[in-house]
C-alpha positions in Angstrom: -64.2 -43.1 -221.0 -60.3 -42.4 -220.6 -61.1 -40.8 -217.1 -62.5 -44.3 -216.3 -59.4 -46.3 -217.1 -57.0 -43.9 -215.4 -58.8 -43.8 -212.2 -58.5 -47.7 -211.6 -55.6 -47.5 -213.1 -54.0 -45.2 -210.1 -55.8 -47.6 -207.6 -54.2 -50.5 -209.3 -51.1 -48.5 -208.3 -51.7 -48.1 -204.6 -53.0 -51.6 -204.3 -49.7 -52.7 -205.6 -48.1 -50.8 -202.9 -49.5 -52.3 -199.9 -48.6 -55.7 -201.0 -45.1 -54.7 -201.3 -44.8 -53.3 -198.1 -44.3 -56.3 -195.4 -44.1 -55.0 -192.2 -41.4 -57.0 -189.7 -43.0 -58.0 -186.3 -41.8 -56.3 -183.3 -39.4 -57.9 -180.9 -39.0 -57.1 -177.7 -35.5 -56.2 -177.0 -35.8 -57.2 -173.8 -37.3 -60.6 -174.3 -34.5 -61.4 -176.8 -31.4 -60.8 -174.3 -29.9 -57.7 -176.7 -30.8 -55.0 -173.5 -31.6 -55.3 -169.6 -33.5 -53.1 -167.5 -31.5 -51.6 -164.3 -32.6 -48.5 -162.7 -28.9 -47.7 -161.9 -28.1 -48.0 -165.3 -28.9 -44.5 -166.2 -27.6 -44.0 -169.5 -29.3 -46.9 -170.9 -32.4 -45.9 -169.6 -32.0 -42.3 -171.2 -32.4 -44.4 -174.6 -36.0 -45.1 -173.6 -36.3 -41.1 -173.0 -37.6 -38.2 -174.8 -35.8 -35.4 -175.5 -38.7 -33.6 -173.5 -38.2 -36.1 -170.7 -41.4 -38.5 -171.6 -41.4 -42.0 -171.6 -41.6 -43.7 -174.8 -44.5 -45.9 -175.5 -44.5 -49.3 -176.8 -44.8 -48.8 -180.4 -41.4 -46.7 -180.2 -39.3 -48.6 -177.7 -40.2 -52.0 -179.3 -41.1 -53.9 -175.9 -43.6 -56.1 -174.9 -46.5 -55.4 -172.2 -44.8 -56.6 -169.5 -41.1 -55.1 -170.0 -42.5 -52.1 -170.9 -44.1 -52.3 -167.5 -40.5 -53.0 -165.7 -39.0 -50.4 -168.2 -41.5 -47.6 -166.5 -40.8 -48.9 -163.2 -37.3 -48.3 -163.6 -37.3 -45.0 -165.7 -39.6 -43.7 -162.4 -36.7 -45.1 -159.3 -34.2 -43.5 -161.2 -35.8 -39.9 -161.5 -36.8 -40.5 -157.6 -33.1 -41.1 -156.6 -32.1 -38.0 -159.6 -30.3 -39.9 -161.7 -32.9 -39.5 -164.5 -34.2 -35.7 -165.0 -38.1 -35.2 -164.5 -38.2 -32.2 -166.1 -37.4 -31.3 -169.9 -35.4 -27.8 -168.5 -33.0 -29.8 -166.9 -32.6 -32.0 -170.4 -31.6 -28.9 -172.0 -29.4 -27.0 -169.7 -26.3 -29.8 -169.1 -27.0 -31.2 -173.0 -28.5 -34.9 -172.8 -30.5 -37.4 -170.5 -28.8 -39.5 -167.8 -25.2 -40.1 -167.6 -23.0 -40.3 -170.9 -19.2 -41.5 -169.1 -18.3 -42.1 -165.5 -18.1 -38.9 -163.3 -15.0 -40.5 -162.0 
């Protein structure tokens, strides 16, 4: 009988949880003005970048379909014209993604 009580007792508990928890919707940073897409703008691009040189997916990068799309697009010119790395080896050997100050 006092097995009963504690076992809905602990899910009691973890019901209680999830109705704490409110998750905020995700907002495109994009959408809201806060960041802009530019292939030429390497070092804001190397935000949207793995540290093994993937592209993050929506659920890490917070954009919407179609900016996620764009942000893709861009991540893609910018490893054609090298300023983006393709390759993870090339991450590691000069120390980060893209360009951190002006080579000039």
């Amino acid at each position: 009988m006092v097995s009963n009580s504690t076992s809905s007792r602990g899910n009691d508990r973890n019901v209680r949880r999830r109705r704490d928890f409110i998750r905020k919707p995700a907002v495109c940073p994009f959408c809201t003005g806060k960041a802009t897409i530019d292939y030429k703008n390497a070092s804001s691009l190397s935000q949207y970048i793995s540290s093994r040189g993937k592209i993050g997916s929506r659920r890490r990068t917070k954009a919407c379909a179609k900016h996620q799309r764009k942000l893709a697009k861009a991540i893609k010119r910018a490893r054609f014209l090298a300023l983006l790395p393709y390759a993870p080896s090339h991450i590691w050997e000069t120390g980060g993604v893209g360009l951190r100050r002006p080579m000039f």
